[in-house]
C-alpha positions, 0 to 999 in steps of 0.5 A, spaced: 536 547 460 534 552 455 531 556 460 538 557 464 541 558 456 537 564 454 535 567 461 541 573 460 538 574 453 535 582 453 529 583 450 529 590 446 523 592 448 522 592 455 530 593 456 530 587 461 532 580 462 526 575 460 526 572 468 524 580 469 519 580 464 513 577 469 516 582 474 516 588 470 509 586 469 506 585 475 509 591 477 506 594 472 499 592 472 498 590 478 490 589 478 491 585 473 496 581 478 492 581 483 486 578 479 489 573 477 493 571 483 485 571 486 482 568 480 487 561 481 485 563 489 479 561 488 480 556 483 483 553 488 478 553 493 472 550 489 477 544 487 478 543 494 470 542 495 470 537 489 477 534 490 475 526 492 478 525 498 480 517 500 486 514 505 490 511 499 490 513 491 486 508 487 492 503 484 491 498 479 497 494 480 498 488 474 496 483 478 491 478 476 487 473 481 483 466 478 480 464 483 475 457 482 470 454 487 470 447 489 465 445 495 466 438 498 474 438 496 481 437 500 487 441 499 490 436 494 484 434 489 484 441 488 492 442 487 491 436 482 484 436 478 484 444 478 491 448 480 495 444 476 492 444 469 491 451 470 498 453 472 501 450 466 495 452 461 497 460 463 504 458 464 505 461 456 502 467 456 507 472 455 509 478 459 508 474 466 513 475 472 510 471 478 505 466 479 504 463 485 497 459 488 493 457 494 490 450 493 485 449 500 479 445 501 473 447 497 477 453 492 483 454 489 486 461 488 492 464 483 496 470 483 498 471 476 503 478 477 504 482 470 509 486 467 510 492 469 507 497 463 502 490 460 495 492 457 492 488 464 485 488 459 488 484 453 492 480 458 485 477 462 481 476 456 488 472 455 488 468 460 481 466 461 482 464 452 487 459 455 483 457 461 476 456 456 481 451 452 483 446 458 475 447 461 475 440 459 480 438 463 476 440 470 472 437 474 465 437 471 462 440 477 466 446 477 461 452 474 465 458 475 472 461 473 473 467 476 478 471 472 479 479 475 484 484 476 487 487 483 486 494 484 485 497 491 478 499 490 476 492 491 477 493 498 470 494 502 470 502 504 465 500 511 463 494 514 457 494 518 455 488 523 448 486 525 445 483 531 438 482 535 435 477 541 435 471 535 440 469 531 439 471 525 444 466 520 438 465 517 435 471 516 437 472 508 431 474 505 429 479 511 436 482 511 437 482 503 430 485 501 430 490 508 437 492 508 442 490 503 437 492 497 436 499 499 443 501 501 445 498 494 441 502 491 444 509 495 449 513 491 455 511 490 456 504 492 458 498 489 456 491 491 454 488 498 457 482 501 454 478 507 457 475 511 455 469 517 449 469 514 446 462 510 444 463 503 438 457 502 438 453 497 435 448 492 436 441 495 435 435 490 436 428 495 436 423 492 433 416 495 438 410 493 432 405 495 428 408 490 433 409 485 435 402 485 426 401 485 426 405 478 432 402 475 434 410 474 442 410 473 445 416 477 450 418 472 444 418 466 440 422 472 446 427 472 448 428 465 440 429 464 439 435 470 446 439 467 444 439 461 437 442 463 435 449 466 437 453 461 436 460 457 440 459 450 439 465 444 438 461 437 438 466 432 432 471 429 427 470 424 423 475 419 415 474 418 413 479 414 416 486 416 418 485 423 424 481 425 423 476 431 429 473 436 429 466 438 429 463 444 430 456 447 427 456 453 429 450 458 428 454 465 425 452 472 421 457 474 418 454 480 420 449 485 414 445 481 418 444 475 424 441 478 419 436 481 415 434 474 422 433 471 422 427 467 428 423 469 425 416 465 418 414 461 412 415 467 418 416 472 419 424 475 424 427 479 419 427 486 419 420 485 426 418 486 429 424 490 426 430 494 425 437 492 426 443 497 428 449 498 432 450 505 437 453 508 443 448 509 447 447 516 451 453 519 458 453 518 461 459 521 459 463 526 463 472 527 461 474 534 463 482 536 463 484 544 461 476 545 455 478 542 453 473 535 453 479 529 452 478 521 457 483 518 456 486 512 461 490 507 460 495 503 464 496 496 464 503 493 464 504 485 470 505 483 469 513 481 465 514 487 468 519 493 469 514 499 468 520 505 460 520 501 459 514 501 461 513 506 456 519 509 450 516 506 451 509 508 452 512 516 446 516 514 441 511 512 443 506 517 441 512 522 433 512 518 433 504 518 434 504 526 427 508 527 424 502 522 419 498 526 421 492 523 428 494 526 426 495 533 430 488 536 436 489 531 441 493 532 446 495 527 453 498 528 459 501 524 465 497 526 469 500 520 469 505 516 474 508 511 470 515 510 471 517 518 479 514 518 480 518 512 477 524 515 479 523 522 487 522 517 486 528 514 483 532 519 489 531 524 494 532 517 491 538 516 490 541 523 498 539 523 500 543 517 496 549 520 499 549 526 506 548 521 504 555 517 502 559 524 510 556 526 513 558 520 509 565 521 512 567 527 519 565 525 520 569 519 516 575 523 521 574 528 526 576 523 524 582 520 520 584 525 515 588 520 508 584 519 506 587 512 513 585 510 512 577 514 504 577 510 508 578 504 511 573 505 507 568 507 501 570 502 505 565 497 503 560 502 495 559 500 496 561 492 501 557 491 496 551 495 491 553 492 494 553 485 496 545 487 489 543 488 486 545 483 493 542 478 491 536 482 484 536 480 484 537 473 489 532 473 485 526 476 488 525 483 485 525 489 487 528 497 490 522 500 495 520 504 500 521 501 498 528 497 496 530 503 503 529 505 506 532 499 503 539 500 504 539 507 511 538 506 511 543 500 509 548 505 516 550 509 518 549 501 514 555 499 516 560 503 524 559 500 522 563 494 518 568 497 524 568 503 530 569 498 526 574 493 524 578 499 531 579 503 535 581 497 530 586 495 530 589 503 538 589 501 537 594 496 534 599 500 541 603 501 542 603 494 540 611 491 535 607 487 528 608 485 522 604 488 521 600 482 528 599 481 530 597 488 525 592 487 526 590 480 535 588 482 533 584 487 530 580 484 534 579 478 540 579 484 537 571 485 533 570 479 537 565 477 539 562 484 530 561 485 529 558 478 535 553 478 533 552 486 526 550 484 528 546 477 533 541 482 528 540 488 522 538 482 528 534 478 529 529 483 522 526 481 524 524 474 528 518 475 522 514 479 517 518 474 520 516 467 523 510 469 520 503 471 513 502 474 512 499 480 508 499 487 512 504 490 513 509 484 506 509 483 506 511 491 511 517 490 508 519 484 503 522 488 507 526 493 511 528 488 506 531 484 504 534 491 511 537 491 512 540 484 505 543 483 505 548 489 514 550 488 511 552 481 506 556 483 511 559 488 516 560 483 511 564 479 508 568 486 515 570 488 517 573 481 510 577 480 505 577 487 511 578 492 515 584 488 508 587 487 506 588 494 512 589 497 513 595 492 506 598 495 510 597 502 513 604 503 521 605 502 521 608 509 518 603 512 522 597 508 528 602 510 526 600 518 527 592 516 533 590 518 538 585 514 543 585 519 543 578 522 545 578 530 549 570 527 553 575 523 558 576 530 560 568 531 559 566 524 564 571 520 570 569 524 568 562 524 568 562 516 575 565 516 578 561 521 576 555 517 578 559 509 584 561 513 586 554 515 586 549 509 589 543 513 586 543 519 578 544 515 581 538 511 582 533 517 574 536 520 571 534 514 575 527 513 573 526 521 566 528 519 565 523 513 568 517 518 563 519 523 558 518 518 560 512 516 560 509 522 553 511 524 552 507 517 553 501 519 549 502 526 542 503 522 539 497 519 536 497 511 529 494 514 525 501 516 524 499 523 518 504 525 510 503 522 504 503 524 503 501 531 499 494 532 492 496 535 490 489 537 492 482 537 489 476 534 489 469 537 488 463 533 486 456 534 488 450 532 483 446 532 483 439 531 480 435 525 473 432 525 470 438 530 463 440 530 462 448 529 458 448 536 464 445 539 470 450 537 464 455 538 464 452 546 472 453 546 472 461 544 467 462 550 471 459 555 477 464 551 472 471 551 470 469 558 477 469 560 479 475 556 473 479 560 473 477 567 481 480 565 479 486 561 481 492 565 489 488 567 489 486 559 487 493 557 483 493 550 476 495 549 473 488 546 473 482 542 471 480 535 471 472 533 471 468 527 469 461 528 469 455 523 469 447 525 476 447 523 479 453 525 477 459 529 481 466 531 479 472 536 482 480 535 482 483 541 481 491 540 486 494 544 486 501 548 490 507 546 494 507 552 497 499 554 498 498 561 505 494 558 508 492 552 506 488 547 511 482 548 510 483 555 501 482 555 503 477 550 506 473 556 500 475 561 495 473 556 499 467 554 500 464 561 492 463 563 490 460 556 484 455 557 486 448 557 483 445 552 484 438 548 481 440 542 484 446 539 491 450 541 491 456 542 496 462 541 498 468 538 497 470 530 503 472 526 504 479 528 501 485 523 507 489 524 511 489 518 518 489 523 516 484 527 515 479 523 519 475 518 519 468 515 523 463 510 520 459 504 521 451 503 521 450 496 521 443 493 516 438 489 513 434 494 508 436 500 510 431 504 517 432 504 516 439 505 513 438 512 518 433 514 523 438 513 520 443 516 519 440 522 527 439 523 527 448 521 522 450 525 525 446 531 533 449 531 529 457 529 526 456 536 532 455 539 535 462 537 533 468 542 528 473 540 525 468 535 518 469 540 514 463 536 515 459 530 511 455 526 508 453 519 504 460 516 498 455 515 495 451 521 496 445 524 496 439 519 489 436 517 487 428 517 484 426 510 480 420 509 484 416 503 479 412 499 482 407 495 478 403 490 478 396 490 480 395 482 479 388 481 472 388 484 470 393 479 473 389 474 469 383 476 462 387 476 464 390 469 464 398 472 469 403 470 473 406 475 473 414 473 466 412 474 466 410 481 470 415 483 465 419 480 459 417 484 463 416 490 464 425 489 457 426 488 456 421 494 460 425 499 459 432 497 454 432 491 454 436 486 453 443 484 447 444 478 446 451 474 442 457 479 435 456 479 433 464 478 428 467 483 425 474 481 425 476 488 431 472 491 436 472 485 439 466 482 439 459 488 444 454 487 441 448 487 445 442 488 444 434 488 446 430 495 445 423 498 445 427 505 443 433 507 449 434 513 456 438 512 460 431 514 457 425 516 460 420 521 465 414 520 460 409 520 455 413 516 460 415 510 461 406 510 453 406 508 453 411 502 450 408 495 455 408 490 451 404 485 445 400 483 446 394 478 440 390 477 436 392 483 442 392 487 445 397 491 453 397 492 455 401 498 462 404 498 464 399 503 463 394 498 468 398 493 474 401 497 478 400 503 479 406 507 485 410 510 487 416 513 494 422 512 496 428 515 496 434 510 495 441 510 490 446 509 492 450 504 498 447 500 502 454 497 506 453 490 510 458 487 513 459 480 509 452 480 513 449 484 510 447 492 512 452 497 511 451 505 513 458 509 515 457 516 513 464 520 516 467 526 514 473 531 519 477 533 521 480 539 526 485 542 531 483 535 530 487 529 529 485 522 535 486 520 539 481 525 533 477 525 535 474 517 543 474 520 540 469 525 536 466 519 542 464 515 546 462 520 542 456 522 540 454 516 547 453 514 546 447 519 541 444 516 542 440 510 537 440 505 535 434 499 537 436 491 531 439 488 529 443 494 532 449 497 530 456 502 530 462 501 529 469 506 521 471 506 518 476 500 518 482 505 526 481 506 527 480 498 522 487 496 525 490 501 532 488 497 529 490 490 525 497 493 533 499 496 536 497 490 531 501 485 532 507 490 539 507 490 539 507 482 534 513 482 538 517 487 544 517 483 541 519 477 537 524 481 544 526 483 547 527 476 540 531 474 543 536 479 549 536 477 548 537 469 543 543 472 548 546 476 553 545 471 549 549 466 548 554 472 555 556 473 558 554 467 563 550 471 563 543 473 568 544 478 563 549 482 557 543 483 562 539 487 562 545 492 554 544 493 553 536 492 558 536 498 551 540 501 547 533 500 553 528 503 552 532 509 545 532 509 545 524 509 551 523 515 545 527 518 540 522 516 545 517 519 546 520 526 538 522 527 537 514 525 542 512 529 540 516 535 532 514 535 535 508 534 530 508 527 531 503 519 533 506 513 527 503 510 523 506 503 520 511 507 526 514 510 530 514 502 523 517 500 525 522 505 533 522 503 530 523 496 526 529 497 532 532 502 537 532 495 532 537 492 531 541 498 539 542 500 543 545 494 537 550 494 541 554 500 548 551 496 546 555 490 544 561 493 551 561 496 555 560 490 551 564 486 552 570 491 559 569 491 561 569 484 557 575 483 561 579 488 568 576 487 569 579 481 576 581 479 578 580 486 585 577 487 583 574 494 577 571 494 576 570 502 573 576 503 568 576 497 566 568 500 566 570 507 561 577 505 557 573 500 556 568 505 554 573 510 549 577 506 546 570 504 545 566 512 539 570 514 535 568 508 538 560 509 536 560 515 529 563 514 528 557 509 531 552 513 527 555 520 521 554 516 521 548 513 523 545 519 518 547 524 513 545 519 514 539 518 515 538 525 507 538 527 507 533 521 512 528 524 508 528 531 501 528 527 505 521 522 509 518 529 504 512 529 505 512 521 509 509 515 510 516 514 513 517 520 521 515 517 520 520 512 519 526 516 525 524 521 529 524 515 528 530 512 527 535 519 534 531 521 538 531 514 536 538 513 538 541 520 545 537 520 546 539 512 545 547 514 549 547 520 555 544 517 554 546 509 554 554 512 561 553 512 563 546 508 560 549 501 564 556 501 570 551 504 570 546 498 568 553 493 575 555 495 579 549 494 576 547 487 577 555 485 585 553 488 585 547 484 582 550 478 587 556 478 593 550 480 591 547 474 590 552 469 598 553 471 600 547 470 596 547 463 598 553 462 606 550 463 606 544 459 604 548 453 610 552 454 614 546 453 610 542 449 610 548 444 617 550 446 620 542 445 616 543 438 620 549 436 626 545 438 
């Protein structure tokens, strides 16, 4: 606002305004100009070489993840013994706003979402105090409690599958030593995690007869083994000068010491159990192209350039594949986010390029004069270099979304130059001098250019100031990609423009026509609409009605993404299945899939397979032979029959295809019942292709409940039979045994060494040795069985269960209308409720916060404008320039039968900035020429005309530029974007050409009305004083 106030002060000693001062002196030092403008050139160019390149910015959201393993657990004891006492410890830590967790077999994991703004380091060292405090609490065998924060930097950056002649599950010490110790060792990666592969371990298998022969106590035998095998610091001593650290020493150092250890006088480990190193059962299976593969994913550090280390790995695996040692193994990158990322940006890039050559051609086709259209377009590649080289030093990376940013900037850059340069080529026929000539010019649209900057970078405040969130911090990068380039372009069009079309000859200027062949159809167009008040009024009314009414027919949901390049089919199979029978399965299904490959149309299959669940991905071909929904149907119809397992499709990746609902209540169970009776009136609703429970089919749990009269009579406690039944089962883990060649082995104590044991051998299992005796579980428990869900989901500590539905041929929008409508038909108990699913509550929270920030985005303009024009009637005249533009989104949405979704009001936001460019160069013009005029229709219709061939020029450019972008992004998010503002500004500029001088005259009219009537109750407010 300073700068507007100040900018008509003069200075006494150039004589010139201040917004001259660096014209002045690039016209007067022209090599220092053009050393400086080379210099940020260049600048420019070395940031590019260094700027680190990722699919998308590095964002630590305020998540934190808790996550704790328990082998040999049920969904519901983890709920109880781990989730539970968790949830209500951390429940008091300050500065939480959601909590949701996942109870399944064998871990527990917790999603803890901050505050926006929370020191997330302070609020994890927090939550790890109040978990240390309730450690008690928890299962003895729980050895870990993962405390971390989310950042997208903990997604694997490649991932790589390995497969050979043999199975090779069991190769761990093969591949760990060859393979993943030498790529973690090249620069740039973080950590190494192999998957499909067993890790041994150190097996401790007790004999029960034995036991009972020894008289040793299994709960003693226990206690004493947790308590051994450790390291512990005691303190320092000093003997003379020199100090000394003391150590306590407990550690196993071989296989040999677990062995010798002394579980009772004369009596050893090795003597009542069984020591070995093995490798324990098999329990999943990843397959690729049918073939049996591990996967191995690569994590990077997190300052380390995605696209290098990416490289190096790519290249290292090049150099292992010539090893000997490697000649029957096979090593294949199936993903990597250097070659996406690469191929993205390469594709972005050769977009913009082809957008700059469009642009070129456009604006030369205007001035017919290449030196003059060079001129012009130089703004382009200093403006970008200067942005580059910003956004280095200010931390940010080439992305996505900053790519985005400089690529929509670039049609953007052109407008100052553009302006500046056709009202210097006006001045030609004025008897001036070169320098003069060049100098007016641009103090003709000076003020015009800065504002119109200020406006466009402006609208970005509102999101940037205001409160953070995911999204936010998304815009923030395409908005620093915006704003650091226009700036640039500012200052090239006040300083490098001026001076290199002062070195263009006064002859050759003189050639360059500024008579634009639309001036014929649009002055007496103009005048129609000044000249007839009435009729324009009821054009801009329908006009309004219109839009309203393609308003309604666009959806709030963004009803484009990202297009599904496969499809996931999942297994429900049946409890109690061993591996090598669901692996059977999923050959029978790739077989089918195969002997179809060419009709389906997809490249491969790539499995995953577990003893109780199992899913394929069907990779599909760029071109599809049919619709998704339709090659659903196909593949659907020649499922195998199967009596083990259930196929059918996953829920779909694609955001506007998916929608769900959430139960909410106290009770599990209750929550199942209840679904049930859901799930079947939503199947019944057209468009709703599948629906069911997000989860998998329920699970049968063996109950086992304890015969308390029995234990009583033998004296035994029940904590404690319960105990040992735990260790009976699943056994229990003990502290790593630490290898210098392998790392840390966990070490478990079992009865057996199986995954699961058959009915009648679980019966069997020693619980208890009393005088020699050894009682069975059989003797203390009866044995009962209940369906229960594999993963038991609870938010805000309540249990939720989420049904899913796959969407065909509906959108979103009309999908919640529906949801609505049959759920009022359900009645549901007290204390348990539903509600729309998360993605439908963002999409109300993110379209609410970017209505907020629009508006004030709007007022900002205003206040900007109004300082302009000194008015606060004229900005009127060009925010009608914005509601244009959004009917103009409205009918491009309506007609591509698109959703406004958050990219779209993205898009919508970026557009304000970008129209009441051209509406302040038009108010700015005609208040210079109106001057005392008594009639303003002509200085309105002159002013317009001198100013519609440098609007349409910007415009022109600008759209044609992002025009390649739009196509480069149709099979991505940012795709609504791009529609939004090509169809917005091509609708506003069309309409606001006549719109804008239209509502100009009427607020002047309006004004001058009331200042007369002003002026008239004065009079006789004055003259009835008087009286």
């Amino acid at each position: 606002m300073m700068l507007i106030m100040i900018v008509d002060q003069k200075n006494k000693k150039f004589g010139l305004p201040i917004n001259l001062w660096l014209t002045s002196l690039a016209l007067k030092r022209p090599v220092t100009t053009v050393m400086v403008m080379l210099s940020l050139f260049v600048t420019g160019l070395v940031a590019s070489r260094l700027l680190p390149q990722e699919s998308w910015p590095s964002v630590t959201v305020p998540v934190v993840f808790i996550y704790v393993p328990y082998s040999g657990s049920s969904p519901k004891e983890v709920e109880r013994l781990i989730t539970r006492p968790i949830e209500e410890a951390i429940a008091t830590v300050g500065g939480i706003s959601s909590m949701k967790s996942r109870s399944r077999a064998n871990s527990s994991g917790i999603q803890i979402m901050m505050d926006l703004g929370s020191d997330l380091d302070s609020k994890i060292l927090e939550i790890r105090e109040k978990v240390d405090m309730i450690s008690h609490l928890l299962p003895d065998d729980v050895q870990k409690v993962n405390v971390q924060k989310f950042s997208t930097d903990d997604f694997p950056i490649m991932t790589l599958t390995i497969s050979g002649e043999k199975d090779l599950s069991h190769a761990y010490d093969f591949l760990n030593k060859k393979l993943v110790r030498k790529i973690e060792r090249l620069i740039g990666v973080g950590k190494i995690e192999l998957r499909g592969v067993v890790k041994p371990n150190i097996e401790i298998k007790l004999d029960s007869t034995k036991l009972a022969m020894n008289r040793v106590n299994q709960g003693q035998l226990l206690k004493n083994l947790r308590e051994s095998n450790f390291i512990v610091r005691s303190a320092s001593i000093l003997n003379g000068e020199r100090k000394f650290s003391v150590t306590s020493q407990g550690e196993y150092k071989s296989l040999a010491d677990i062995n010798n250890f002394q579980v009772k006088a004369n009596i050893k480990l090795s003597d009542v159990a069984q020591v070995s190193l093995k490798s324990p059962e098999k329990d999943s299976e990843i397959r690729s192209d049918r073939q049996k593969t591990i996967g191995l994913e690569i994590f990077k550090e997190s300052d380390a350039n995605v696209v290098d280390v990416a490289n190096n790995v790519v290249n290292f695996v090049d150099i292992i594949a010539a090893d000997p040692e490697f000649k029957h193994i096979k090593i294949k990158v199936k993903n990597n986010s250097g070659n996406e990322i690469q191929e993205s940006l390469s594709d972005l890039l050769k977009a913009g390029f082809v957008g700059i050559v469009l642009s070129f051609s456009v604006l030369y086709i205007f001035f017919r004069n290449y030196r003059v259209t060079l001129a012009v377009v130089a703004s382009v590649p200093v403006s970008l270099s200067f942005a580059i080289a910003g956004m280095y030093f200010m931390g940010y990376t080439l992305n996505m979304l900053t790519l985005a940013g400089l690529f929509i900037a670039v049609g953007l850059l052109i407008d100052n130059s553009v302006v500046i340069c056709e009202s210097i080529l006006q001045q030609q026929s004025n008897g001036l001098t070169h320098y003069q000539k060049v100098i007016k010019g641009v103090d003709n649209v000076s003020i015009a250019v800065i504002c119109g900057t200020l406006t466009t970078v402006i609208i970005f405040l509102p999101i940037l100031m205001g409160e953070k969130n995911f999204i936010t911090v998304l815009i923030e990068q395409i908005a620093v990609a915006i704003c650091l380039p226009l700036l640039a372009s500012l200052l090239v069009a006040k300083t490098l423009i001026p001076l290199m079309l002062s070195k263009v000859t006064q002859n050759e200027l003189a050639q360059v026509t500024t008579q634009s062949w639309i001036d014929a159809f649009y002055r007496p167009s103009l005048k129609k609409i000044l000249l007839n008040p009435k009729y324009s009024a009821l054009g801009v009314l329908l006009l309004c009605l219109l839009g309203f009414f393609a308003r309604d027919f666009v959806s709030n949901q963004q009803e484009h993404s990202k297009k599904s390049k496969d499809i996931t089919i999942r297994y429900h199979v049946i409890s109690g299945q061993k591996l090598a029978d669901v692996s059977q399965l999923v050959d029978q299904m790739e077989a089918y899939l195969y002997d179809n490959q060419e009709e389906f149309g997809f490249k491969k299959v790539d499995s995953r397979i577990y003893a109780d669940y199992a899913s394929s991905r069907i990779k599909l071909n760029k071109h599809l032979p049919m619709p998704i929904s339709e090659l659903k149907e196909k593949i659907r119809a020649g499922f195998p029959k199967t009596a083990i397992a259930k196929p059918s499709f996953a829920w779909s990746d694609n955001k506007e295809m998916f929608a769900s609902i959430s139960l909410l209540g106290s009770s599990t169970e209750r929550l199942m019942s209840l679904s049930e009776s859901v799930i079947l009136r939503l199947k019944q609703i057209e468009g709703f292709d599948e629906v069911g429970i997000d989860d998998t089919d329920k699970k049968l749990e063996l109950l086992l409940r304890i015969d308390n009269e029995k234990v009583a009579r033998l004296g035994l406690n029940t904590q404690d039979i319960a105990n040992r039944i735990s260790t009976a089962l699943r056994g229990v883990n003990l502290r790593s045994f630490r290898d210098e060649a392998v790392g840390e082995i966990e070490m478990r104590l079992v009865y057996h060494d199986k995954k699961a044991l058959p009915l009648s051998q679980i019966k069997d299992l020693p619980i208890y040795e009393t005088q020699g005796r050894i009682l069975t579980l059989q003797q203390l428990v009866t044995f009962d069985s209940q369906p229960v869900l594999p993963i038991i989901h609870r938010v805000q500590r309540q249990t939720s269960l989420t049904i899913s539905i796959n969407l065909n041929d509906i959108t979103r929008t009309k999908a919640a209308e529906k949801i609505k409508v049959a759920m009022k038909g359900i009645a549901l108990p007290t204390g348990y409720e539903w509600q729309l699913g998360k993605a439908y509550r963002n999409d109300d929270i993110s379209m609410a916060n970017m209505t907020i920030n629009m508006l004030l985005a709007l007022a900002l303009i205003f206040m900007v404008m109004a300082a302009l024009f000194e008015s606060l009637l004229m900005p009127i005249a060009i925010l009608s320039s914005i509601a244009l533009a959004f009917i103009g989104v409205y009918f491009t949405f309506t007609i591509m039968n698109m959703g406004l979704g958050e990219t779209a009001m993205i898009g919508m936001l970026i557009l304000m900035g970008i129209v009441v460019n051209n509406g302040i160069v038009l108010i700015d013009q005609i208040n210079k020429l109106k001057g005392s005029s008594t009639s303003l229709t002509e200085p309105i219709i002159d002013a317009c005309a001198t100013r519609i061939r440098p609007i349409l020029m910007t415009v022109a450019t600008t759209i044609i530029g992002l025009v390649p972008v739009a196509i480069a992004s149709s099979n991505n998010e940012a795709y609504p974007l791009a529609i939004a503002i090509i169809g917005g500004l091509i609708f506003s500029t069309f309409t606001s050409l006549f719109l804008v001088p239209y509502c100009y005259l009427m607020l002047v009219k309006l004004g001058e009305r009331s200042a007369k009537r002003f002026t008239l109750a004065k009079k006789f407010a004055d003259k009835y004083i008087e009286t």
